[in-house]
C-alpha positions as CSV (number, residue, x, y, z in Angstrom):
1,X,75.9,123.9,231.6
2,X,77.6,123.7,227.6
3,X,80.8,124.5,229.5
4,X,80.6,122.2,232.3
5,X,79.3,119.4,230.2
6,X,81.6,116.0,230.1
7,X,83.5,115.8,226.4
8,X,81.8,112.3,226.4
9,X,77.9,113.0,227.3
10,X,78.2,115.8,224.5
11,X,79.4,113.9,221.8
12,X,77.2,110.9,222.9
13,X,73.5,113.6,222.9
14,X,75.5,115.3,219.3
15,X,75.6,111.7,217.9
16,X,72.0,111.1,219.0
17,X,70.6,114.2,217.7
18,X,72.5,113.8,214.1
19,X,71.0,110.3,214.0
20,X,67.6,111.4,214.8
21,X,67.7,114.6,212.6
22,X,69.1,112.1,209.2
23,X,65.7,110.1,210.1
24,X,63.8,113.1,209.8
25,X,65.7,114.5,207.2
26,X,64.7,111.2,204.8
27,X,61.0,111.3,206.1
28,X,61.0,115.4,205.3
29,X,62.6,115.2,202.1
30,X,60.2,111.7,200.9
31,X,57.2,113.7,201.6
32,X,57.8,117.5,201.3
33,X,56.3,119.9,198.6
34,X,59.1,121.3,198.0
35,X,61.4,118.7,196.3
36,X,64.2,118.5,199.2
37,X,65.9,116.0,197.3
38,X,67.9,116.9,194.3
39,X,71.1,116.0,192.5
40,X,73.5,118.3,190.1
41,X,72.0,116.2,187.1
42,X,68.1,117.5,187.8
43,X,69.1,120.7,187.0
44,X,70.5,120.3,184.0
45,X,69.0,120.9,180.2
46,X,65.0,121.9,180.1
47,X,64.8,120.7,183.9
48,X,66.6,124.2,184.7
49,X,63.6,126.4,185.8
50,X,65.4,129.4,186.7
51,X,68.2,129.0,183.3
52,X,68.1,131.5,180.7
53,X,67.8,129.2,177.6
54,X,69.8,131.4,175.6
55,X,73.0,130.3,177.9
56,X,75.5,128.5,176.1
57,X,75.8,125.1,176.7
58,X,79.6,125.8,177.6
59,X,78.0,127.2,181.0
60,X,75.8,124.8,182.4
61,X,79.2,123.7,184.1
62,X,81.8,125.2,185.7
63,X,84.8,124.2,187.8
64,X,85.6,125.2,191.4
65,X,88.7,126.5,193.2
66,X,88.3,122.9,194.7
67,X,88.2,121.1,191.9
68,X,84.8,120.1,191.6
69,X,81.9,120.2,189.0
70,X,79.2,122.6,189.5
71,X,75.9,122.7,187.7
72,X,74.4,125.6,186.5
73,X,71.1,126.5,189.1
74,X,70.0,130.3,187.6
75,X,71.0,132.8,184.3
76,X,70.1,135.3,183.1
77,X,71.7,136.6,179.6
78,X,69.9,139.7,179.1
79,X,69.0,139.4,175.6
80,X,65.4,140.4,175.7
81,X,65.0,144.3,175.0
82,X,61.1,143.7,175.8
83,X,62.0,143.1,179.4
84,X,60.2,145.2,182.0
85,X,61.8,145.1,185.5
86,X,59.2,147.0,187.1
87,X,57.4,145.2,190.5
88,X,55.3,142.2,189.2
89,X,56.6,142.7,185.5
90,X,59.6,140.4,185.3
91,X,59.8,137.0,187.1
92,X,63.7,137.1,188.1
93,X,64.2,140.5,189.4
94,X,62.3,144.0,190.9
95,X,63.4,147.1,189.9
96,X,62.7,149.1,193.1
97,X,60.6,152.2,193.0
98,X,62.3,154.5,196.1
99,X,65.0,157.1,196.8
100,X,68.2,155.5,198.6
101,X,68.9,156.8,202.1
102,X,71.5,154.5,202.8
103,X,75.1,155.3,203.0
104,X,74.1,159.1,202.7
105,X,72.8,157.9,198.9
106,X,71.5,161.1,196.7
107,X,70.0,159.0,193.8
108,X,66.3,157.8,193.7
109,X,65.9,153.8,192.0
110,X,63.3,154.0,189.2
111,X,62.4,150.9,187.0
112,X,62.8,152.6,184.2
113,X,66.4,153.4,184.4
114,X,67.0,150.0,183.8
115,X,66.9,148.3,179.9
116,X,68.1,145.1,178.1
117,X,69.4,147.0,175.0
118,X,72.8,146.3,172.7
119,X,76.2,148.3,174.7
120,X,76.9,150.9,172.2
121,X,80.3,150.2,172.2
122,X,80.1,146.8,171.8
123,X,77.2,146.1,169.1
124,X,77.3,142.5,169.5
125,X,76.7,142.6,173.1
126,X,73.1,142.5,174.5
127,X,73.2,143.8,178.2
128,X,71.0,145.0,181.4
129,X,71.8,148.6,181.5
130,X,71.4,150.4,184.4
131,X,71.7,154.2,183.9
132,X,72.7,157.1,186.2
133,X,71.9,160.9,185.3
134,X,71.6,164.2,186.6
135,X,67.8,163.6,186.4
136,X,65.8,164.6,190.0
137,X,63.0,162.7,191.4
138,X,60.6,163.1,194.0
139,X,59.1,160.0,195.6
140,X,58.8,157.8,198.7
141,X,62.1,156.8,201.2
142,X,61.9,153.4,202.4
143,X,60.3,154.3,205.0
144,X,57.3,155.8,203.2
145,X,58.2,159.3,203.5
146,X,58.5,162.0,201.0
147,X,62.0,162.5,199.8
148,X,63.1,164.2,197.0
149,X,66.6,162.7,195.4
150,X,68.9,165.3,192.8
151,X,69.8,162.1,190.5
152,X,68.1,158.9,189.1
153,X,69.5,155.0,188.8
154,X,68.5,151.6,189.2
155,X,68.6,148.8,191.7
156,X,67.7,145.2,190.2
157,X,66.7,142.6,193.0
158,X,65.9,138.7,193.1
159,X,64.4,139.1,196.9
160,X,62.0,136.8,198.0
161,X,61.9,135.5,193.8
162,X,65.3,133.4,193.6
163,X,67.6,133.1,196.0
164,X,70.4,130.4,196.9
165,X,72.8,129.0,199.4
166,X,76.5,128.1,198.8
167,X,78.0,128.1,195.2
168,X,79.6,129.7,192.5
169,X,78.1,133.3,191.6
170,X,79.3,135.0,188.8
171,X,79.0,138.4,186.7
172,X,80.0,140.0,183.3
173,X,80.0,143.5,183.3
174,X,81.3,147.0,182.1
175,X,81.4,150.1,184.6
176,X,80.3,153.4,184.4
177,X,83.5,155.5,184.2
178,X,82.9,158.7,186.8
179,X,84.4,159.9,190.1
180,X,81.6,159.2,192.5
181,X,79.7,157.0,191.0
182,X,79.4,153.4,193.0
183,X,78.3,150.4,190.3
184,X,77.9,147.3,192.6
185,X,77.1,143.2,192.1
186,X,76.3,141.5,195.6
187,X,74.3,138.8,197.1
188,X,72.4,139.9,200.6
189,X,70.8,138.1,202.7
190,X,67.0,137.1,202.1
191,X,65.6,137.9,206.2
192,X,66.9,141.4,205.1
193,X,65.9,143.4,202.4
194,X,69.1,145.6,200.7
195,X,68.0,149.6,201.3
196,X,65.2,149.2,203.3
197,X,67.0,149.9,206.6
198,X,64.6,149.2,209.2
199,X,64.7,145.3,207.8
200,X,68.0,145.5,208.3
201,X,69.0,146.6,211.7
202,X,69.8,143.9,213.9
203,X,70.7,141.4,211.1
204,X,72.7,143.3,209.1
205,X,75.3,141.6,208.7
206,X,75.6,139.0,211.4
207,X,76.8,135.7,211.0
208,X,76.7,134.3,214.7
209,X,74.9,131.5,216.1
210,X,76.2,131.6,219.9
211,X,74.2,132.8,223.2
212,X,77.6,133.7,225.2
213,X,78.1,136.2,227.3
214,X,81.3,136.9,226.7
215,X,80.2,138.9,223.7
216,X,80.8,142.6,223.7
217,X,79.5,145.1,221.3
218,X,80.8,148.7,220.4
219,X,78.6,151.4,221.6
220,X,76.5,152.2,218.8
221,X,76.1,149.1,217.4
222,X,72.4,147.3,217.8
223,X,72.2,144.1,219.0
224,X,71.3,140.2,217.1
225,X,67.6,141.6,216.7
226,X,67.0,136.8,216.1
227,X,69.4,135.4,218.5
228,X,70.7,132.1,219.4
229,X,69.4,133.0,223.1
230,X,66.2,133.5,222.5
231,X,63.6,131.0,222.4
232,X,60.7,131.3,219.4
233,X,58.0,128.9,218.2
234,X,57.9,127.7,214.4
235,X,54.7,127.3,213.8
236,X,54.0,131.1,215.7
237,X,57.1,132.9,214.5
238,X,58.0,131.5,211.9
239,X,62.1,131.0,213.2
240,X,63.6,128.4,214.8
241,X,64.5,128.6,218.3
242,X,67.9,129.4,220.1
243,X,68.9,129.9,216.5
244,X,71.2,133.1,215.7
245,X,69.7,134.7,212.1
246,X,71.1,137.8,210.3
247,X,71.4,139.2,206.6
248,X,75.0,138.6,205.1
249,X,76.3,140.7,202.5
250,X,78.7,138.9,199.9
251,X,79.6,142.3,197.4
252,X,81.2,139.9,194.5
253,X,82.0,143.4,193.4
254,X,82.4,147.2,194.4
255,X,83.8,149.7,191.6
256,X,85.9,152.7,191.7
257,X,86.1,154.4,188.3
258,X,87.9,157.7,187.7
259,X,87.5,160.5,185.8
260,X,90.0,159.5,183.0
261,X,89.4,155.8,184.2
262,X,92.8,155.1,185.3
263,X,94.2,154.5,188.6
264,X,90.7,152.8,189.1
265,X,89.9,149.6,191.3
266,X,87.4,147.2,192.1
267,X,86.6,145.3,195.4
268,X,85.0,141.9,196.5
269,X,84.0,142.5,200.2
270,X,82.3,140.4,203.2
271,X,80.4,142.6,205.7
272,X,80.5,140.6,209.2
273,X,79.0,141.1,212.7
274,X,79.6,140.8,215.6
275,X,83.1,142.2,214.9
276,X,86.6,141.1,216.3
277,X,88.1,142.8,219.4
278,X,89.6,146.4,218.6
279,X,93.4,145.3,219.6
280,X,93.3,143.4,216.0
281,X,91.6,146.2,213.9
282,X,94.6,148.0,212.1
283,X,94.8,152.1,211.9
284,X,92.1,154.1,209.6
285,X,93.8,154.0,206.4
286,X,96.6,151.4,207.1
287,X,97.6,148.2,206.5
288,X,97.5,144.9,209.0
289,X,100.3,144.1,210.6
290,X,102.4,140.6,210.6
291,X,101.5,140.2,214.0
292,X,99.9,141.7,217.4
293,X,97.9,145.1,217.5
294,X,96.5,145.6,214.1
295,X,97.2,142.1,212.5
296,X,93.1,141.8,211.5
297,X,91.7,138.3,210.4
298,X,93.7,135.1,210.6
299,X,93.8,132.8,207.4
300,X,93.6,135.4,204.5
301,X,95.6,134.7,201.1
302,X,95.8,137.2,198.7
303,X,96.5,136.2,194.8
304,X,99.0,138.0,192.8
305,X,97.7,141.3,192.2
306,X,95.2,141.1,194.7
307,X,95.2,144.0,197.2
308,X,93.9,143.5,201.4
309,X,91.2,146.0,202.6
310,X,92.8,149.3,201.2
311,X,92.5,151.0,204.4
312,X,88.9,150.2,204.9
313,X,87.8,147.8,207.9
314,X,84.5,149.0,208.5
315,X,82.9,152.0,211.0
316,X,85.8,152.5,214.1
317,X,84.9,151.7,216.9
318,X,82.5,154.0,218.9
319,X,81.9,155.8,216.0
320,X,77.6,156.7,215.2
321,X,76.2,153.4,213.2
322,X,72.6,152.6,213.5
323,X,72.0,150.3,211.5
324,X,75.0,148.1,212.6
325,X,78.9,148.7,213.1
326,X,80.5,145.5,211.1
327,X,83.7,144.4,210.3
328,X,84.7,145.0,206.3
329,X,87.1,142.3,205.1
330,X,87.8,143.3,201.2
331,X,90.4,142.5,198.9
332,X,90.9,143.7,195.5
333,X,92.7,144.9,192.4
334,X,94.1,148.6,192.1
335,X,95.7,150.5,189.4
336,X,93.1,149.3,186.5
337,X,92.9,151.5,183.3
338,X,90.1,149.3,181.5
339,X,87.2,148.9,183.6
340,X,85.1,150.9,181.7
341,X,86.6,150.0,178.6
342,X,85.9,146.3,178.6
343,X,83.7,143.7,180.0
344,X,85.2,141.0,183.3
345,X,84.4,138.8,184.3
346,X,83.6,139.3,188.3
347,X,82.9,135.9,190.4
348,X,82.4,134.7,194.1
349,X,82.9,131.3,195.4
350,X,80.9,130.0,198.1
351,X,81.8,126.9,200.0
352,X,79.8,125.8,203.1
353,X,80.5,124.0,206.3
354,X,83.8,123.9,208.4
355,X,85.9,123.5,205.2
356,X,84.3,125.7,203.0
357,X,85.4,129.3,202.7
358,X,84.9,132.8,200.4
359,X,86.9,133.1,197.1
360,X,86.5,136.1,194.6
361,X,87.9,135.6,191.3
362,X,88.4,138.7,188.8
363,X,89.0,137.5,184.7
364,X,89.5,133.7,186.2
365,X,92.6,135.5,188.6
366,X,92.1,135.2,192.3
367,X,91.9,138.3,194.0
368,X,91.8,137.0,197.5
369,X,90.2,134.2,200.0
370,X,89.1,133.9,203.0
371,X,88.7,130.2,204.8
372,X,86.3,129.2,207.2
373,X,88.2,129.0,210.5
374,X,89.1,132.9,209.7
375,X,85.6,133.3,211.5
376,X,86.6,131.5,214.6
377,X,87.1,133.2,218.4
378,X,89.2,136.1,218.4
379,X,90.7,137.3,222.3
380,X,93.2,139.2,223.7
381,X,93.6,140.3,227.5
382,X,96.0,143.3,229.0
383,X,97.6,142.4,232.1
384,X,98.9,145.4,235.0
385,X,100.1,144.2,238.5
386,X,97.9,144.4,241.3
387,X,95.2,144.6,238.9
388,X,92.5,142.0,237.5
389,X,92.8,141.3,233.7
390,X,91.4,143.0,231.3
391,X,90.1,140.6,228.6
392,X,87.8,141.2,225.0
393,X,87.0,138.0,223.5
394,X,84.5,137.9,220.6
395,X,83.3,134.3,220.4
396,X,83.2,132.4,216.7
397,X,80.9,133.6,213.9
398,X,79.4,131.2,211.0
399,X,80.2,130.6,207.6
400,X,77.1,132.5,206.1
401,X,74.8,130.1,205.6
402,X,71.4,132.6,205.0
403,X,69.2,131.9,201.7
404,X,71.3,135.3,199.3
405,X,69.2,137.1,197.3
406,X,71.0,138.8,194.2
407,X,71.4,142.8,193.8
408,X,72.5,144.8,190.6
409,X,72.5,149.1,190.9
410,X,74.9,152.0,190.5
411,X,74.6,154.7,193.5
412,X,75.9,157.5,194.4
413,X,76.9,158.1,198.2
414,X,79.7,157.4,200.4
415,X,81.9,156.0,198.0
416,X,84.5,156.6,195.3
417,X,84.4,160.6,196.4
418,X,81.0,160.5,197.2
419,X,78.3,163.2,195.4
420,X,81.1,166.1,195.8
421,X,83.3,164.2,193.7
422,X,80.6,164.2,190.7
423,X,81.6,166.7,188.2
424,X,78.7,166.6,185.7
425,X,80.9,165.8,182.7
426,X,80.1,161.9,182.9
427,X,76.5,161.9,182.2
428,X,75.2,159.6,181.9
429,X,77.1,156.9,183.6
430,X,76.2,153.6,182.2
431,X,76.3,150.6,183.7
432,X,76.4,147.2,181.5
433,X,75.5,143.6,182.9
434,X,76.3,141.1,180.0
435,X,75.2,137.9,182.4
436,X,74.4,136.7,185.7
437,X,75.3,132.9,186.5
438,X,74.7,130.4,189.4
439,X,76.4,127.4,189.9
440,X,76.2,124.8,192.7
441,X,77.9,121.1,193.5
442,X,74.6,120.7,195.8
443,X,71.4,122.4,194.7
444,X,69.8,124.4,197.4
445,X,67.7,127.0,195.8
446,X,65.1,128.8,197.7
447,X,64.0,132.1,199.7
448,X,62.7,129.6,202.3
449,X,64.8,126.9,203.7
450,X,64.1,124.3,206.4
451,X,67.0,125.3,208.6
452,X,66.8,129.0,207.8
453,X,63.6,129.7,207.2
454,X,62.3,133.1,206.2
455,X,58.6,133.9,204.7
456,X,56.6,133.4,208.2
457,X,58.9,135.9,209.7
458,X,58.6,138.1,207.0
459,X,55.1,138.2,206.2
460,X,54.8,139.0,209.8
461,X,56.7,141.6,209.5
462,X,56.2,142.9,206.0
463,X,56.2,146.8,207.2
464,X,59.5,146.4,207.7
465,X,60.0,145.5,203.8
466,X,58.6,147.9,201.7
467,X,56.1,147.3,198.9
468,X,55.9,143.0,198.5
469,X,57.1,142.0,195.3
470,X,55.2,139.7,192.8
471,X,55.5,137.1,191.8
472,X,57.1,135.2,194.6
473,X,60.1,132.9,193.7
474,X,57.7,129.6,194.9
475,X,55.0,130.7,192.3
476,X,57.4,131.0,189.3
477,X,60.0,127.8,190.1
478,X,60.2,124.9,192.8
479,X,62.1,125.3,196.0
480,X,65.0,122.8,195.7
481,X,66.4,122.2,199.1
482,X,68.6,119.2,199.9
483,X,68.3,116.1,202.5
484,X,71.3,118.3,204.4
485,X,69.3,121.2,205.1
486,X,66.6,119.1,206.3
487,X,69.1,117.5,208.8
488,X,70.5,120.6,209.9
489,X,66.8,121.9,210.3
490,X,66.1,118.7,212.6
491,X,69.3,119.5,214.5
492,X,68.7,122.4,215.3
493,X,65.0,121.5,216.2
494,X,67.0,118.9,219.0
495,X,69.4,121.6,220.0
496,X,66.4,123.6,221.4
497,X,64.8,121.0,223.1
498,X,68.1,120.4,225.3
499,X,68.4,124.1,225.7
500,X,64.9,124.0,226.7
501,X,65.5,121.2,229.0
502,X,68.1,122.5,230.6
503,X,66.5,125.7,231.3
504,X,63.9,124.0,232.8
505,X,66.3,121.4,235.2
506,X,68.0,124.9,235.7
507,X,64.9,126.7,237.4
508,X,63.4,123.1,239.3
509,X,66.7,123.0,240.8
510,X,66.9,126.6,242.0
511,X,63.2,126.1,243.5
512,X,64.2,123.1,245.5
513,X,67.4,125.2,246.8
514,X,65.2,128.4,247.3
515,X,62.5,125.9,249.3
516,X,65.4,124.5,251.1
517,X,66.6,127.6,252.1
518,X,63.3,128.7,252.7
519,X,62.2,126.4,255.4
520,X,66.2,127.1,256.9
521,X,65.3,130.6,257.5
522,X,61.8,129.6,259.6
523,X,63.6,127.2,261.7
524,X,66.2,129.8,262.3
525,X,64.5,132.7,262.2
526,X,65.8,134.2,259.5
527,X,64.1,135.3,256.0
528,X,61.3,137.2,254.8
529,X,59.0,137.0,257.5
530,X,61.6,138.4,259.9
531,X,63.0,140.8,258.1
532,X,59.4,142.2,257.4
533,X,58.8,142.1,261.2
534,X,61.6,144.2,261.6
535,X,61.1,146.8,258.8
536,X,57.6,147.5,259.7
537,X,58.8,148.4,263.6
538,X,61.9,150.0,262.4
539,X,62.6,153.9,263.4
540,X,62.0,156.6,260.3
541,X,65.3,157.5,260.9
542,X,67.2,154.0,261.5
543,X,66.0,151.9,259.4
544,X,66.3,147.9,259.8
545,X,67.2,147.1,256.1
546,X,70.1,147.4,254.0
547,X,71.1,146.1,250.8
548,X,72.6,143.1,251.9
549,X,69.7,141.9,254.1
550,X,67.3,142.3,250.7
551,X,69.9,140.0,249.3
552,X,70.0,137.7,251.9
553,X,65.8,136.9,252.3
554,X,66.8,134.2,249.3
555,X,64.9,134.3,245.6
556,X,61.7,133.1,246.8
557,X,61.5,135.8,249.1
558,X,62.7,138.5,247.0
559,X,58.9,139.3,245.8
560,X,57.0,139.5,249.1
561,X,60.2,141.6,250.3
562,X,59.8,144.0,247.2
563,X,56.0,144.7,247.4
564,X,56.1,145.0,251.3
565,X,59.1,147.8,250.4
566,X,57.1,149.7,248.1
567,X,53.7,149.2,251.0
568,X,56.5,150.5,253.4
569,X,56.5,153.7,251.3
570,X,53.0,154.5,250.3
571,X,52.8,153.5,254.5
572,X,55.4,156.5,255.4
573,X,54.2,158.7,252.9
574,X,57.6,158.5,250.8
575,X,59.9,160.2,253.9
576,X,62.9,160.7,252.9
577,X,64.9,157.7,254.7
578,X,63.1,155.5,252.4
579,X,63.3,157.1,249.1
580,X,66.0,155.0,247.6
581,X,63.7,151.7,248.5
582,X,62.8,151.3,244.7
583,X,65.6,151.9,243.2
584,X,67.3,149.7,245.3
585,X,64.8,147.2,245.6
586,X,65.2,147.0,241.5
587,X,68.6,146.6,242.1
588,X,68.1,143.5,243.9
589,X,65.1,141.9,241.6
590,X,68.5,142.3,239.2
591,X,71.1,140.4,240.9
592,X,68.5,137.4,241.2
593,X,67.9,137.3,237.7
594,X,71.6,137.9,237.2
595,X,71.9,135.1,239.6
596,X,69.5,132.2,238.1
């Protein structure tokens, strides 16, 4: 119906919708709990709930890529030794308690390899440090399993405490120098939870809002577990319905230290599902191409020294990935000497809606960006005479738009060498966080946003997370959510109602056509009732059905025809003329549905 639709009627019920959904969107944010409505300006100073006080007053605004002033939302300076990041201990972040199984990780997260203390070789400097040793550790997996890990680090998350949507995240920091170690600063969607796979797969890491059928997935790869073609109830579910939901990943920063710490890089990467069509994927270990086969995402710009995906663009296709088989768009800088030497500063821009787009920015230099029509519809289609085309079209993705949560650790896995590569001459590896900063133009600050909600789901699903964390986000600051997500909420709200319309216009029309066709068949002799009349008399051997005339009763017939089949059997005593009945009979109940 979306495709057939007159231009004129859709923009007319779009208008509509948009009008209603800004009425509801004043009404919601007048009267909600929450504090929808909120300016730059009611974040600033003491009215900051989630600002460290001991940021300098030169942060509480910063300056875009476009030019606008953004107001400081969330900090943390790290200047309390005291702190204890432990579950339930520290109101910002949770230190997890669990060895990592993912990415074929061999270190288990325990709080207490994470401390505020001064760097040593920077005295002035207070810093979260997260430390990596040859210490083993036997515990629980994610999935509550015994697992016993040969190394110990950290992992530092705000998940379902803050979390935020669109802005200006930034980090200071000093890697651990080490072949094989992976230090890491990244923002992850709140509906998933970072390690705990079984959260994760499904969501991880789409960004799609469509119900076409045109998409096609690799193999391996599991499908939208929340998709835009299913329908769900809000008050039961707790998700909207017809409404596409993963968990983004945003890594503002992915280091690669070497042994002597030169020839070293660092990485600012978007995971992304579902991915584009193979022809565009360049070669393992290449570079994309101008043009045609291999030419990868549209739109990209790199900065001066910045570096496109060095050779990584996520799993090839058919290749084993349960959790999900994304596309890896990265960009970075190569050939650094002084990552472990000195502190950067490491930042991610992130602007919403058709305009808006990804930047990373390393020391205040752009690395690279990536612009919101780069996740628009990519196709391509073979052509060989006397033969029908062969076309792969995978239909546009969103800007992320899920509530990020924040994520701090060092692991050790599939990365810079992976756990061969450590050579036990770098312990410990030390990890130093000077800051963490959030800016936005619009506040929107929240694990559980009108348009994308995600507690309800979660709290019905809370085996999939791991141990709950305390305190919640809501119990330590107010949700801030603007009179735009409240309108997009209410659109969306309207969306499923037409959907739910049409679906239903859909299936009273194909009743009255059945009926029609129906009372056709009786004054013709045709249709179930004759073709039962000749089944039952037909010969063991000769039977009067075939395929086409199952197909041919019509869909309201299709269920008396299917249980008088399966009577037909248990009648015979299963001889062997009839033994396909079922399987064909299933066949058929198929192409109806297929059909509606």
């Amino acid at each position: 119906g979306d495709r057939t639709m007159r231009t004129t009627d859709f923009v007319m019920r779009r208008t509509l919708l948009l009008g209603i959904a800004a009425l509801a969107a004043a009404k919601s944010a007048s009267h909600s709990s929450k504090g929808a409505s909120a300016s730059p300006d009611s974040t600033s100073d003491d009215k900051c709930c989630w600002c460290d006080p001991d940021t300098p007053p030169s942060a509480m605004t910063a300056i875009g890529s476009d030019s606008q002033v953004y107001q400081l939302v969330f900090s943390d300076e790290f200047n309390d030794p005291n702190r204890d990041f432990a579950n339930g201990k520290d109101k910002k972040w949770t230190a997890l308690d669990v060895g990592d199984t993912s990415n074929h990780g061999a270190a288990f997260f325990r709080p207490e390899q994470a401390v505020v203390m001064n760097d040593h070789n920077f005295s002035k400097i207070s810093a979260l440090r997260i430390r990596t040793e040859n210490k083993s550790h036997t515990g629980i997996s994610p999935e509550g399993e015994p697992i016993h890990m040969p190394y110990s680090s950290a992992m530092l998350q705000s998940w379902n405490k803050f979390c935020f949507t669109g802005g200006i995240l930034e980090f200071r920091a000093r890697l651990p120098r080490g072949a094989g170690y992976w230090p890491a600063l990244w923002a992850f969607g709140n509906l998933g939870r970072a390690v705990y796979q079984n959260s994760n797969t499904g969501l991880w890491p789409w960004s799609y809002d469509e119900c076409d059928a045109d998409l096609v997935l690799p193999p391996t790869d599991p499908p939208q577990r929340i998709s835009a073609c299913m329908d769900f109830d809000l008050e039961k579910d707790g998700l909207h319905a017809f409404q596409g939901r993963g968990a983004t990943e945003l890594d503002v920063l992915e280091g690669a230290v070497t042994n002597s710490g030169l020839d070293s890089y660092a990485v600012g990467s978007l995971q992304l599902s579902p991915g584009i069509p193979p022809y565009f994927r360049p070669p393992m270990f290449g570079f994309p191409t101008a043009e045609g086969p291999g030419s990868w995402y549209a739109g990209l710009k790199l900065g001066e020294k910045g570096k496109l995906n060095n050779g990584w663009y996520g799993p090839p296709y058919g290749s084993e990935c349960l959790t999900g088989c994304p596309d890896a768009l990265s960009g970075g800088l190569t050939e650094l000497s002084d990552l472990d030497t000195r502190y950067w500063t490491f930042r991610m821009e992130w602007t919403l809606g058709p305009d808006g787009g990804l930047t990373w920015k390393y020391d205040d230099a752009l690395v690279w960006s990536m612009p919101a029509s780069s996740f628009g519809e990519y196709s391509v289609c073979s052509h060989k005479p006397g033969e029908k085309d062969n076309c792969w079209r995978t239909p546009p993705r969103k800007m992320p738009q899920e509530p990020m949560s924040l994520v701090m650790n060092t692991a050790i896995g599939t990365w810079n060498g992976g756990v061969s590569a450590v050579d036990g001459q770098h312990w410990p590896a030390d990890f130093y966080v000077d800051y963490v900063r959030v800016w936005q133009s619009e506040v929107n600050i929240g694990c559980d946003p009108p348009d994308y909600p995600t507690a309800a789901y979660i709290d019905k699903h809370s085996f999939l997370y791991g141990e709950p964390v305390a305190p919640l986000g809501k119990d330590t600051c107010p949700e801030i959510y603007p009179p735009s997500a409240y309108a997009n909420a209410e659109f969306i709200k309207g969306r499923a109602l037409e959907r739910r319309a049409a679906a239903a216009a859909a299936k009273a029309k194909a009743a009255e056509a059945a009926k029609s066709k129906e009372a056709d068949d009786a004054a013709s002799g045709a249709g179930p009732a004759a073709f039962l009349k000749t089944s039952t008399h037909a010969s063991a051997t000769e039977p009067a059905y075939t395929a086409g005339s199952l197909v041919a009763v019509g869909a309201a017939g299709a269920t008396v025809v299917i249980a008088a089949a399966f009577a037909i059997i248990k009648a015979t005593q299963g001889r062997r003329t009839w033994r396909n009945l079922p399987h064909e009979a299933e066949s058929m109940a198929g192409e109806y549905q297929l059909a509606q």
